[in-house]
Legacy VTK file of the C-alpha trace (Angstrom):
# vtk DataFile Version 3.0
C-alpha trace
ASCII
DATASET POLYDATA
POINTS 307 float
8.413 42.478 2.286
6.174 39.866 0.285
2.987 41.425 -1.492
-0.349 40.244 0.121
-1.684 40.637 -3.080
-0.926 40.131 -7.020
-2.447 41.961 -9.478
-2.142 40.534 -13.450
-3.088 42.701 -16.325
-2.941 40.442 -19.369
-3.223 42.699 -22.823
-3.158 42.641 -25.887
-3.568 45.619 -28.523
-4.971 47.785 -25.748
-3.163 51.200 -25.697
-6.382 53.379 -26.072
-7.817 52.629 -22.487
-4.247 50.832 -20.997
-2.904 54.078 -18.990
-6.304 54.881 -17.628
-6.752 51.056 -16.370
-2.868 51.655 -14.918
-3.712 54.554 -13.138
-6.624 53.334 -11.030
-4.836 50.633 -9.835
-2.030 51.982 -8.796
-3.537 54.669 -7.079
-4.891 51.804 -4.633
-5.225 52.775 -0.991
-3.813 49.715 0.079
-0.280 49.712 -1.731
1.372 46.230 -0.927
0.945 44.716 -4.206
2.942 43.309 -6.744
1.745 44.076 -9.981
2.421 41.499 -13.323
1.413 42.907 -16.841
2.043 40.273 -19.226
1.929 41.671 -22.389
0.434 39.120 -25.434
2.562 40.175 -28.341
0.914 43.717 -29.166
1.811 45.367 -31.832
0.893 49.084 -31.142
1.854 51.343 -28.194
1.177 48.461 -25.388
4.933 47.891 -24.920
6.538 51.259 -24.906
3.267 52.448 -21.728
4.114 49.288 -19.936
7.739 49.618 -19.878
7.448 53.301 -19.263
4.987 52.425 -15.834
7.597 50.162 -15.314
10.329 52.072 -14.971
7.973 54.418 -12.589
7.172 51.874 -10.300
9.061 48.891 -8.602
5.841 46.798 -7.999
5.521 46.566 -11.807
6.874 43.470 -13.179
6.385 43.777 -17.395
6.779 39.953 -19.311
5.984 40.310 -23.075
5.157 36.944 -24.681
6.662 36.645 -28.119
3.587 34.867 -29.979
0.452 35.199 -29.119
-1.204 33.094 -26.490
-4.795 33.501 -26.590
-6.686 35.674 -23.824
-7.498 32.714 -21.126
-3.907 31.184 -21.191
-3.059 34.452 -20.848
-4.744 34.913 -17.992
-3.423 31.718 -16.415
0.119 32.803 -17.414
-0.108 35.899 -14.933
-2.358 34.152 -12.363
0.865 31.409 -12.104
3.472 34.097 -11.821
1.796 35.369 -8.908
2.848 35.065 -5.172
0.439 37.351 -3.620
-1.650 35.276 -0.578
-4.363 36.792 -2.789
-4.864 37.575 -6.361
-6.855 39.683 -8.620
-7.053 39.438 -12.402
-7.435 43.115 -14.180
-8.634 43.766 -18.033
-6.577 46.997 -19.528
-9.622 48.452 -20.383
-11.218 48.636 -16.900
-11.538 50.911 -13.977
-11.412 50.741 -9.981
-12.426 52.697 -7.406
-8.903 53.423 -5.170
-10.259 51.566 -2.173
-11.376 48.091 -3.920
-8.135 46.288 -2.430
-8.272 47.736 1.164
-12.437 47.260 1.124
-11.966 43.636 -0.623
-9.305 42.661 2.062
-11.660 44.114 5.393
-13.808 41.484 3.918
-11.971 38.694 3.831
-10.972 39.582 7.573
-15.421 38.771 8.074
-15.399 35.591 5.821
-12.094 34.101 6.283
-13.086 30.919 4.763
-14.484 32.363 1.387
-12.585 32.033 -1.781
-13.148 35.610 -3.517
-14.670 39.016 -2.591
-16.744 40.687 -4.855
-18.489 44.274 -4.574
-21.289 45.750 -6.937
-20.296 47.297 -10.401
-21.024 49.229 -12.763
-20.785 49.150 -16.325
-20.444 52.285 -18.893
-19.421 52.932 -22.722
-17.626 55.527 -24.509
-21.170 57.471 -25.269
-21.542 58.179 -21.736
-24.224 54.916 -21.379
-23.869 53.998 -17.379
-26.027 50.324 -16.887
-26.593 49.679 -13.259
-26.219 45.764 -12.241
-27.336 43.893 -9.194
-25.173 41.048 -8.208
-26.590 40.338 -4.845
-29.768 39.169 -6.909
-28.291 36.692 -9.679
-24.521 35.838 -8.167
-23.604 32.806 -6.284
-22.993 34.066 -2.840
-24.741 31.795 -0.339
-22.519 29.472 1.287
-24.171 26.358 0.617
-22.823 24.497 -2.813
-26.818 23.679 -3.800
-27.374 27.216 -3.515
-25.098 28.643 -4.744
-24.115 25.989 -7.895
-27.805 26.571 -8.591
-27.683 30.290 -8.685
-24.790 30.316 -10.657
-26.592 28.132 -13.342
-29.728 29.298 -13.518
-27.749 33.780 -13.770
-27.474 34.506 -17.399
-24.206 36.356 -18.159
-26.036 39.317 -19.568
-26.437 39.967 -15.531
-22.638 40.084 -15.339
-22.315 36.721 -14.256
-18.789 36.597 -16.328
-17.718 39.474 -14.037
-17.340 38.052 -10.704
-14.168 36.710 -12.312
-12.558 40.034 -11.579
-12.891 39.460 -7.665
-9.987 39.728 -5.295
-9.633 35.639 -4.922
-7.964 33.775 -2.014
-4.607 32.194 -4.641
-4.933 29.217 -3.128
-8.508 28.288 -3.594
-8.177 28.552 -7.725
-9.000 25.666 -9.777
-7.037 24.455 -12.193
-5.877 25.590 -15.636
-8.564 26.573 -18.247
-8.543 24.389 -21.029
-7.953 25.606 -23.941
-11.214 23.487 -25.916
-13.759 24.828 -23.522
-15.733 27.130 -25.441
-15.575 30.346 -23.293
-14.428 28.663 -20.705
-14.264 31.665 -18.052
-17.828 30.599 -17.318
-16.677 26.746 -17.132
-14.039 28.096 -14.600
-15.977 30.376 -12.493
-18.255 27.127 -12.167
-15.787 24.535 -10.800
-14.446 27.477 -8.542
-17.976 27.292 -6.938
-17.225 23.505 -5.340
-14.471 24.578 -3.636
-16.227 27.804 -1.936
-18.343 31.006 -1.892
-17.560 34.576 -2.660
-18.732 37.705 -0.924
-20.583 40.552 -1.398
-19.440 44.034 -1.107
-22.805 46.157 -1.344
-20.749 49.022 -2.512
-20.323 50.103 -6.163
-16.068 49.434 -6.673
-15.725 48.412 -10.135
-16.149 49.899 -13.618
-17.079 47.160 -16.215
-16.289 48.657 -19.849
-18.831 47.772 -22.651
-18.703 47.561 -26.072
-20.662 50.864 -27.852
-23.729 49.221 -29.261
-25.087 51.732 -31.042
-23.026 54.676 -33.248
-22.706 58.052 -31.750
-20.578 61.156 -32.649
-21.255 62.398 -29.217
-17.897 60.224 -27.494
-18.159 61.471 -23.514
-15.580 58.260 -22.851
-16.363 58.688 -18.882
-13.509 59.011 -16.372
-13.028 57.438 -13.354
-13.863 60.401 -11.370
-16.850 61.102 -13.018
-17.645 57.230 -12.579
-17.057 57.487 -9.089
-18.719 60.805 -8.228
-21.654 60.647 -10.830
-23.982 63.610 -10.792
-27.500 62.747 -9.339
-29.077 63.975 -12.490
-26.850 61.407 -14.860
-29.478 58.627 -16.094
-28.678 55.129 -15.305
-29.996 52.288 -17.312
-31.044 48.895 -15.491
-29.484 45.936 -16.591
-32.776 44.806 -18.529
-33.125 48.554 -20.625
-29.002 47.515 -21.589
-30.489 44.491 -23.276
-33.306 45.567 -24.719
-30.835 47.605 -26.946
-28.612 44.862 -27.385
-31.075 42.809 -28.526
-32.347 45.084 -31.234
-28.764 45.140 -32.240
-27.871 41.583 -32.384
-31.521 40.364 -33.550
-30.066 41.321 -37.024
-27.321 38.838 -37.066
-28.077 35.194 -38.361
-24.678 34.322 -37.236
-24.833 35.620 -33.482
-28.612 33.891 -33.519
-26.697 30.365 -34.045
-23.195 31.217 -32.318
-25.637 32.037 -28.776
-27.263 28.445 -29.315
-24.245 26.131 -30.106
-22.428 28.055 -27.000
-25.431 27.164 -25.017
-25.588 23.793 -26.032
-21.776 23.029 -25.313
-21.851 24.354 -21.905
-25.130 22.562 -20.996
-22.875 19.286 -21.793
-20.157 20.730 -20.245
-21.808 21.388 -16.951
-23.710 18.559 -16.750
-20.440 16.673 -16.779
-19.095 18.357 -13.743
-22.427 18.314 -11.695
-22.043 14.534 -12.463
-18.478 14.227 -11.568
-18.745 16.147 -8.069
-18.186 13.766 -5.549
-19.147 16.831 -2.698
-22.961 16.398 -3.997
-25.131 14.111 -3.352
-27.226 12.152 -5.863
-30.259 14.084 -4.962
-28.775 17.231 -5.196
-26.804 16.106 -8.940
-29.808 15.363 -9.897
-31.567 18.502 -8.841
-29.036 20.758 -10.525
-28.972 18.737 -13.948
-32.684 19.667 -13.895
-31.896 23.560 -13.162
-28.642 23.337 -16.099
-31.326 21.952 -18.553
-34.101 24.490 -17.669
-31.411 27.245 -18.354
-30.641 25.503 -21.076
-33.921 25.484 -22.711
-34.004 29.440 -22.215
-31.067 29.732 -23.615
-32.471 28.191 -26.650
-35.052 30.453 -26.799
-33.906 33.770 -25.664
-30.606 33.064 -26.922
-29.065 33.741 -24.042
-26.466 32.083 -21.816
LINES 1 308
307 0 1 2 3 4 5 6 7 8 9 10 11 12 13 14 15 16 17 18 19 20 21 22 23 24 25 26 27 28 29 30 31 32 33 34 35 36 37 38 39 40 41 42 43 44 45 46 47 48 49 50 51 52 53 54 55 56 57 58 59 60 61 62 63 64 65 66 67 68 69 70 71 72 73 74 75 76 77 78 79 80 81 82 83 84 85 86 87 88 89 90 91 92 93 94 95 96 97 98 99 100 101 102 103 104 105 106 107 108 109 110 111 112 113 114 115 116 117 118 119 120 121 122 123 124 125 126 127 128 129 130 131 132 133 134 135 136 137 138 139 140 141 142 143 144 145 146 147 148 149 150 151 152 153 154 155 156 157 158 159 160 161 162 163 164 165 166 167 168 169 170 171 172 173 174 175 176 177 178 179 180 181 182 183 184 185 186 187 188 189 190 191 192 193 194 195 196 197 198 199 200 201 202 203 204 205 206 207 208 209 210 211 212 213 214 215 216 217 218 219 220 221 222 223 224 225 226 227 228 229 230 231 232 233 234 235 236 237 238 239 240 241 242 243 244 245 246 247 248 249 250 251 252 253 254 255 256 257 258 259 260 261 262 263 264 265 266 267 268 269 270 271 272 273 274 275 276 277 278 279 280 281 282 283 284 285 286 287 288 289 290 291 292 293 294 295 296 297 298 299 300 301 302 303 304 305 306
């Protein structure tokens, strides 16, 4: 039988979290799935857990490239191997609750027109820090473009805006290939995939974002999924806003992430300006009214420093 859905895991160096990441998804309640792990020429234990999952399970298909490919072609690599009628892309460091497919799928079966699914998230650390998002606030999920091109925009990816590229997607309804000179160009690609459609919301918390550890700790609690998913009332969660309050007292002493935040800021205000300009499914009006919202985020971005 064909697999409704593909999953690709592209990795690289990522043995410490990889069997964890494995583990939650195939432990899926809905279990027609083929699953493709390409593998981007790691060098420590990546190969030798991947080929030993693979040998478990028949729905594993394990490709290791023999140079390495960058991250984003990556990505495209496994998203073209796919054959799934729908397709989700998974980081090996990352966690999901077992009914994401089955819950992401009902959805679809509400909106069949969308292009993705997306539910709420959560992110955590290795310290035990678990920051609390809100995606119905800053993603783009009304259905009209204007709307939802201008929420996109005007969403800084501290919200998580970067995450909604982890949805289950409709295959057919991707854009094309990232290009390799776009300058974090997941953002670039989650853009242009907002003129072709919407996503959907799931108000129900499915996905576990890693973070980085910000700040130094000897006290690793390295959260498991079952904790995640069955968190004590009594655990303190951090809002979005607290999370970046302590970033920014982390990166406020770096002179090069102060200029890195502004150059990235200035090349995607070009960059979407060009395809705002280019859309042929907007009007002039409405062109011109979203060049005004890119340069307004634009402007905070050159204050805050944020994207």
């Amino acid at each position: 039988m064909k697999p409704l859905v593909s999953i690709g895991l592209g990795v690289r160096n990522g043995d410490k979290y990889l069997r964890e990441a494995l583990d939650s998804l195939l432990a899926q309640t809905y279990q027609n799935f083929e699953f493709i792990i390409s593998d981007n020429a790691s060098n420590d234990d990546t190969r030798k857990i991947c080929e030993e999952y693979a040998n478990r399970d028949n729905r594993i298909r394990y490709i290791r490239q023999k140079e390495d490919i960058g991250g984003l072609q990556n990505y495209d690599f496994v998203r073209r191997e796919a054959c799934g009628e729908y397709f989700m892309l998974a980081a090996n460091d990352d966690l999901w609750d077992s009914r994401f497919i089955e819950k992401c799928l009902a959805k679809f079966k509400e909106f069949p027109d969308a292009i993705g699914v997306f539910p709420n998230f959560l992110a955590f650390d290795d310290s035990g820090m678990i920051t609390e998002f809100s995606p119905e606030k800053y993603f783009p999920f009304p259905h009209n473009i204007y709307s939802r091109l201008k929420t996109y925009i005007l969403s800084r990816a501290q919200y998580g805006k970067l995450t909604l590229l982890y949805s289950l997607w409709k295959r057919d309804s991707m854009v094309d290939i990232i290009s390799k000179n776009e300058q974090h160009s997941d953002m670039s690609y989650l853009l242009k995939s907002l003129f072709k459609g919407y996503f959907v919301f799931i108000d129900e918390v499915l996905f576990f974002k890693r973070a980085i550890t910000l700040l130094p700790t000897n006290n690793v609690k390295w959260p498991s999924l079952n904790y995640l998913t069955n968190l004590p009332p009594d655990h303190p969660i951090k809002s979005v806003d607290e999370w970046h309050v302590i970033r920014r007292g982390v990166e406020r002493r770096s002179c090069k992430r102060f200029i890195t935040n502004r150059l990235q800021a200035t090349k995607y205000f070009i960059l979407h300006s060009k395809y705002i300009f280019r859309a042929s499914i907007l009007s002039w009006s409405e062109k011109v009214g979203l060049f005004l919202w890119n340069f307004w985020a634009y402007l905070k971005s050159m204050l805050y420093g944020y994207l």
